[in-house]
N, CA, C and O atoms as a GROMACS GRO file, in nm:
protein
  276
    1UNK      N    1   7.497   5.158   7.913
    1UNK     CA    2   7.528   5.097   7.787
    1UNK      C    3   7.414   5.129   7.691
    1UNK      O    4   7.300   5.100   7.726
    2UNK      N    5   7.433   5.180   7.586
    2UNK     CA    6   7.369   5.216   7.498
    2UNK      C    7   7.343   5.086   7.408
    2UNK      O    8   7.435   5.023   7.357
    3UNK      N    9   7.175   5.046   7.391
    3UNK     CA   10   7.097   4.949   7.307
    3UNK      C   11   7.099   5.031   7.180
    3UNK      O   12   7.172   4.990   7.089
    4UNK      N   13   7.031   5.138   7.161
    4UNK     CA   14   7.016   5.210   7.031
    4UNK      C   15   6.962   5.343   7.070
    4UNK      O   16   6.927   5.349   7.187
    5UNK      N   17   6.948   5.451   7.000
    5UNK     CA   18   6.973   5.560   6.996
    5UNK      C   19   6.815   5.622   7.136
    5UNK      O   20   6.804   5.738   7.173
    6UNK      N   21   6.730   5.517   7.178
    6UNK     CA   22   6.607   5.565   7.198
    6UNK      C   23   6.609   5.476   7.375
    6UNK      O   24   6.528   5.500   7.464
    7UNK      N   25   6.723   5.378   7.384
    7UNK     CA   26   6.711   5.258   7.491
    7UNK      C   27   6.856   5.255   7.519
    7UNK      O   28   6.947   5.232   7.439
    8UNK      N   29   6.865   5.290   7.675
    8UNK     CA   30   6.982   5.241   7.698
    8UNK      C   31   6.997   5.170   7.874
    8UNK      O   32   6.920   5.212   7.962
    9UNK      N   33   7.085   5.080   7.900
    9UNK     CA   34   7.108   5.003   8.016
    9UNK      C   35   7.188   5.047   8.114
    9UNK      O   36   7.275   5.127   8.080
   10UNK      N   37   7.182   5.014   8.237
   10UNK     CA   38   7.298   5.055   8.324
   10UNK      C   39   7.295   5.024   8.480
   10UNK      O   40   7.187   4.984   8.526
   11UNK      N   41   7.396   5.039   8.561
   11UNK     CA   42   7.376   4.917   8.668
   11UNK      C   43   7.463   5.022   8.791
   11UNK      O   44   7.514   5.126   8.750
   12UNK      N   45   7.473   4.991   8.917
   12UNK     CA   46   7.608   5.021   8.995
   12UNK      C   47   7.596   4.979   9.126
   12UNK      O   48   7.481   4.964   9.168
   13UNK      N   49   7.699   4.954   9.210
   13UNK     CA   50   7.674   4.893   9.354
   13UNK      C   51   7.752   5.011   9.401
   13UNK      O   52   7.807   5.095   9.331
   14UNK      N   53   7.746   5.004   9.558
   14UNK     CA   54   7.755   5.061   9.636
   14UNK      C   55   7.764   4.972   9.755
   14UNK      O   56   7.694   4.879   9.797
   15UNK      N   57   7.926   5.061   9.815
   15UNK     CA   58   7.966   4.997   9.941
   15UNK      C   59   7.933   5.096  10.073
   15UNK      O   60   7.865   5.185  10.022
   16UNK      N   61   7.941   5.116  10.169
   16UNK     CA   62   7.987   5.196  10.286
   16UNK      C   63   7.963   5.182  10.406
   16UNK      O   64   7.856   5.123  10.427
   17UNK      N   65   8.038   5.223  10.525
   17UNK     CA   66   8.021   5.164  10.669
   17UNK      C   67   7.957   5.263  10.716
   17UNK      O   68   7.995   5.377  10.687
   18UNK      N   69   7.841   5.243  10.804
   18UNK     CA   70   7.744   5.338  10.860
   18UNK      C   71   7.758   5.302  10.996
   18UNK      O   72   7.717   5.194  11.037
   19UNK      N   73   7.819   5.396  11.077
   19UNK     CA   74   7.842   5.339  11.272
   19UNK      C   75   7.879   5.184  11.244
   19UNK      O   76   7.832   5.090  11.308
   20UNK      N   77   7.991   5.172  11.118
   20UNK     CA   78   8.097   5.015  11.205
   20UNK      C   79   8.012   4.927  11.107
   20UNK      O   80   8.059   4.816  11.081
   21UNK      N   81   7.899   4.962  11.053
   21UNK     CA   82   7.834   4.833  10.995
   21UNK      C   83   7.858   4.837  10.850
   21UNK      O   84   7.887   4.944  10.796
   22UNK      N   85   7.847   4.729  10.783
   22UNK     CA   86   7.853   4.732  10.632
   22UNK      C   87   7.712   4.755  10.549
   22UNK      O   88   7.606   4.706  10.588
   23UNK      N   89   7.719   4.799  10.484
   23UNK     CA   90   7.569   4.841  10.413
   23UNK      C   91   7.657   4.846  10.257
   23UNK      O   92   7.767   4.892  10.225
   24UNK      N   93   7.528   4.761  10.169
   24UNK     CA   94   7.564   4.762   9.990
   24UNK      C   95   7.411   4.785   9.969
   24UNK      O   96   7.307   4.772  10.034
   25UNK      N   97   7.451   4.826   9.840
   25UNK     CA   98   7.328   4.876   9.770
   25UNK      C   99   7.345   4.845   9.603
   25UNK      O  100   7.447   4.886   9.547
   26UNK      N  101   7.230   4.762   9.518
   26UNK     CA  102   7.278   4.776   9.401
   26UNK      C  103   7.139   4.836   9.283
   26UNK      O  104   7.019   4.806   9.290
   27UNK      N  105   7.183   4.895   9.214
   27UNK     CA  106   7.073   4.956   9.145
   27UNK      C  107   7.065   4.927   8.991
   27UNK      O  108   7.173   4.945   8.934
   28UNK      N  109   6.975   4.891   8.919
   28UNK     CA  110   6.980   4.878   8.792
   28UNK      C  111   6.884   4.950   8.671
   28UNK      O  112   6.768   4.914   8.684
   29UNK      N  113   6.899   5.020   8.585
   29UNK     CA  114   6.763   5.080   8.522
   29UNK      C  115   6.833   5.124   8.396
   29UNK      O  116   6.948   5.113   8.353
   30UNK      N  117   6.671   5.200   8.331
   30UNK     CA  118   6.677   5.195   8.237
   30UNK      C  119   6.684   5.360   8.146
   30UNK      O  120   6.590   5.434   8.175
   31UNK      N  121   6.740   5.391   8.089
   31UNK     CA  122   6.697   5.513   8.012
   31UNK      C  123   6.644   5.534   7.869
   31UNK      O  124   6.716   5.535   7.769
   32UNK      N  125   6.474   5.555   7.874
   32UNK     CA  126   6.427   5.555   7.728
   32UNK      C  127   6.427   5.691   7.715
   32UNK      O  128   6.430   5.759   7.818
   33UNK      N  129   6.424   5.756   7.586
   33UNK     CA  130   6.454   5.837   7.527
   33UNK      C  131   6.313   5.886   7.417
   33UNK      O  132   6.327   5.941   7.308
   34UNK      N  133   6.203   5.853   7.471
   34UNK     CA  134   6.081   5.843   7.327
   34UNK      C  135   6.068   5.992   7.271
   34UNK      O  136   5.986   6.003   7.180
   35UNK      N  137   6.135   6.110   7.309
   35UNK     CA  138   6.168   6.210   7.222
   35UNK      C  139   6.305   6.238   7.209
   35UNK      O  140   6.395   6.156   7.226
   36UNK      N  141   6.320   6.377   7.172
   36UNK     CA  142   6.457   6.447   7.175
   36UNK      C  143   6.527   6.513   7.263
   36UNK      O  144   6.647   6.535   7.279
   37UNK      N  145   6.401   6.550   7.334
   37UNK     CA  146   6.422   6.617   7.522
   37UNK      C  147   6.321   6.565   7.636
   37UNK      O  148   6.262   6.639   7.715
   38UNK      N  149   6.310   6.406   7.632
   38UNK     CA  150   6.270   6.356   7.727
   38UNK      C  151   6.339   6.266   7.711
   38UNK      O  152   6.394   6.231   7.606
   39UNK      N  153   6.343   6.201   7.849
   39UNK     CA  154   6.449   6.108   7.924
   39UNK      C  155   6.360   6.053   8.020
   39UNK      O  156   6.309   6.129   8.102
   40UNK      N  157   6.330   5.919   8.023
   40UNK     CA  158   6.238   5.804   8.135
   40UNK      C  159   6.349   5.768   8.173
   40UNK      O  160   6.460   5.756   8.122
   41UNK      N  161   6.293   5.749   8.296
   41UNK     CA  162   6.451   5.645   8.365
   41UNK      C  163   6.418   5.534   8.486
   41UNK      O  164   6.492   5.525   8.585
   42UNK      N  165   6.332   5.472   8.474
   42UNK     CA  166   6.257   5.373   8.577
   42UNK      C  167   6.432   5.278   8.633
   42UNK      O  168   6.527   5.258   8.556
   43UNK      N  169   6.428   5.248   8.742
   43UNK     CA  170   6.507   5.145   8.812
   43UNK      C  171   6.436   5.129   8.923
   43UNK      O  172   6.343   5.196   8.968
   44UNK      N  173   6.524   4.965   8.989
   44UNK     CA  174   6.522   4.902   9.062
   44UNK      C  175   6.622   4.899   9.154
   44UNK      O  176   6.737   4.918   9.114
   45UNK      N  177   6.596   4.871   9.304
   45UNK     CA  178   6.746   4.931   9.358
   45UNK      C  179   6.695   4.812   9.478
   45UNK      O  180   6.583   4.781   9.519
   46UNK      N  181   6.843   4.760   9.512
   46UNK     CA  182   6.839   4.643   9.653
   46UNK      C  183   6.928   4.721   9.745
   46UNK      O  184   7.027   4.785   9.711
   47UNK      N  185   6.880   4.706   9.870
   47UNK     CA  186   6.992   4.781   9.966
   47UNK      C  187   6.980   4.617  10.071
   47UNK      O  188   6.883   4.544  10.087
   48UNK      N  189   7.104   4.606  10.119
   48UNK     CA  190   7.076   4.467  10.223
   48UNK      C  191   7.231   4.583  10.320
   48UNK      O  192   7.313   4.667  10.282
   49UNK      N  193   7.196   4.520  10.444
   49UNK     CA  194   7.288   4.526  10.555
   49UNK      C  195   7.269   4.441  10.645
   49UNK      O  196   7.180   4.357  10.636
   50UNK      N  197   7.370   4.453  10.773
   50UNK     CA  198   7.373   4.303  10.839
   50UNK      C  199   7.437   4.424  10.978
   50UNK      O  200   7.553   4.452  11.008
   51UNK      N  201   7.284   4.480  11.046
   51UNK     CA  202   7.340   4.593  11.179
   51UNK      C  203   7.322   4.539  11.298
   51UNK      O  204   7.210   4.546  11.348
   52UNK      N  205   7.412   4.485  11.356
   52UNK     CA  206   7.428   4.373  11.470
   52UNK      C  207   7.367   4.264  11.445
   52UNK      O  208   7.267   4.220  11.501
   53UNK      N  209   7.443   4.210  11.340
   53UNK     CA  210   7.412   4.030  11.316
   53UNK      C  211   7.294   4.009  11.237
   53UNK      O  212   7.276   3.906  11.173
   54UNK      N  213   7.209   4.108  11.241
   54UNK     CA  214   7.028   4.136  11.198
   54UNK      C  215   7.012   4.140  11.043
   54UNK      O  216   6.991   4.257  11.011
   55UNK      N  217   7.013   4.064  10.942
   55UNK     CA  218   6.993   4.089  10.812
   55UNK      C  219   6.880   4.176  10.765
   55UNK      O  220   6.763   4.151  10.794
   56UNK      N  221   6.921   4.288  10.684
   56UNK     CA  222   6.782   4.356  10.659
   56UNK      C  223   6.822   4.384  10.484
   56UNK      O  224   6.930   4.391  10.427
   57UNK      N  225   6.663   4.399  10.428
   57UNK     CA  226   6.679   4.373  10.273
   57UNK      C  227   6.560   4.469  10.252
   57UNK      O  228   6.447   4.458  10.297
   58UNK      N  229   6.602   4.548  10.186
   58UNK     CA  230   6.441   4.645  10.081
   58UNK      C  231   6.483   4.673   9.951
   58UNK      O  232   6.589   4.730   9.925
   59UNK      N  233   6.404   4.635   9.871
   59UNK     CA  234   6.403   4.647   9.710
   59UNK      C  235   6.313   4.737   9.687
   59UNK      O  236   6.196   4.711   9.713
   60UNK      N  237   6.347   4.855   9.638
   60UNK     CA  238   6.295   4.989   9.590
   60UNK      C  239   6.238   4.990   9.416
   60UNK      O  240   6.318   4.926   9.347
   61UNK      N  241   6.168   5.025   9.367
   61UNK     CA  242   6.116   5.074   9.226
   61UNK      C  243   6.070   5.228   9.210
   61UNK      O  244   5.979   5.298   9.254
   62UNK      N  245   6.159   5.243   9.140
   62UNK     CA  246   6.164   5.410   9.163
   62UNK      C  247   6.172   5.455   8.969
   62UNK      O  248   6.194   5.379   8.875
   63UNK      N  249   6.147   5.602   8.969
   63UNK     CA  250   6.163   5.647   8.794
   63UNK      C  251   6.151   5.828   8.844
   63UNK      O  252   6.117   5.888   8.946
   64UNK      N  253   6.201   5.864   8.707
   64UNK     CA  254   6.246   5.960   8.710
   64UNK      C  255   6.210   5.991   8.577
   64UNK      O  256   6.193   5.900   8.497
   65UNK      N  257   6.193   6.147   8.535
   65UNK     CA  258   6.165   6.212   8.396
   65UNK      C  259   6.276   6.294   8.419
   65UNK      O  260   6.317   6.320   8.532
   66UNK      N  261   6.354   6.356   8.262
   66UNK     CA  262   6.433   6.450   8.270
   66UNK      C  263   6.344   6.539   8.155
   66UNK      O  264   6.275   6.475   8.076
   67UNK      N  265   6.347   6.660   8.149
   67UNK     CA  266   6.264   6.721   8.029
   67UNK      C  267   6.397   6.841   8.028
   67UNK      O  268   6.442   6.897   8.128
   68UNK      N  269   6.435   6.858   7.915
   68UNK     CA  270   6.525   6.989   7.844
   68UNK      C  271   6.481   7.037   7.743
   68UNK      O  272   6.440   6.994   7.635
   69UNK      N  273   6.498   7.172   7.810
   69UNK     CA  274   6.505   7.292   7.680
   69UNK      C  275   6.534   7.417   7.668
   69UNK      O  276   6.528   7.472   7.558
   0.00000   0.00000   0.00000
């Protein structure tokens, strides 16, 4: 979702069965724009599963540059 021409938002989950088990994942971040051919893109990402009864949870912080030209 676009804030304004320089900031924009965005989100997505994720389902899938890995050997029978359920595993989700949801990620959220950001894309700044502070030139004309750069692109920041910092997010946050939760993965939880439940692999024989066992709850497991890791929250990731991750970013990314795009540079074009």
């Amino acid at each position: 979702y676009s804030l304004s021409d320089k900031l924009g938002v965005g989100t997505r989950g994720e389902w899938w069965k890995n050997e029978g088990n359920s595993q989700y994942a949801w990620t959220a971040g950001l894309n700044i724009k502070p030139a004309e051919n750069i692109i920041i893109r910092p997010e946050i990402r939760y993965d939880w599963s439940t692999p024989n009864g066992v709850e497991r949870n890791t929250t990731t912080f991750g970013f990314d540059a795009i540079y074009t030209f």
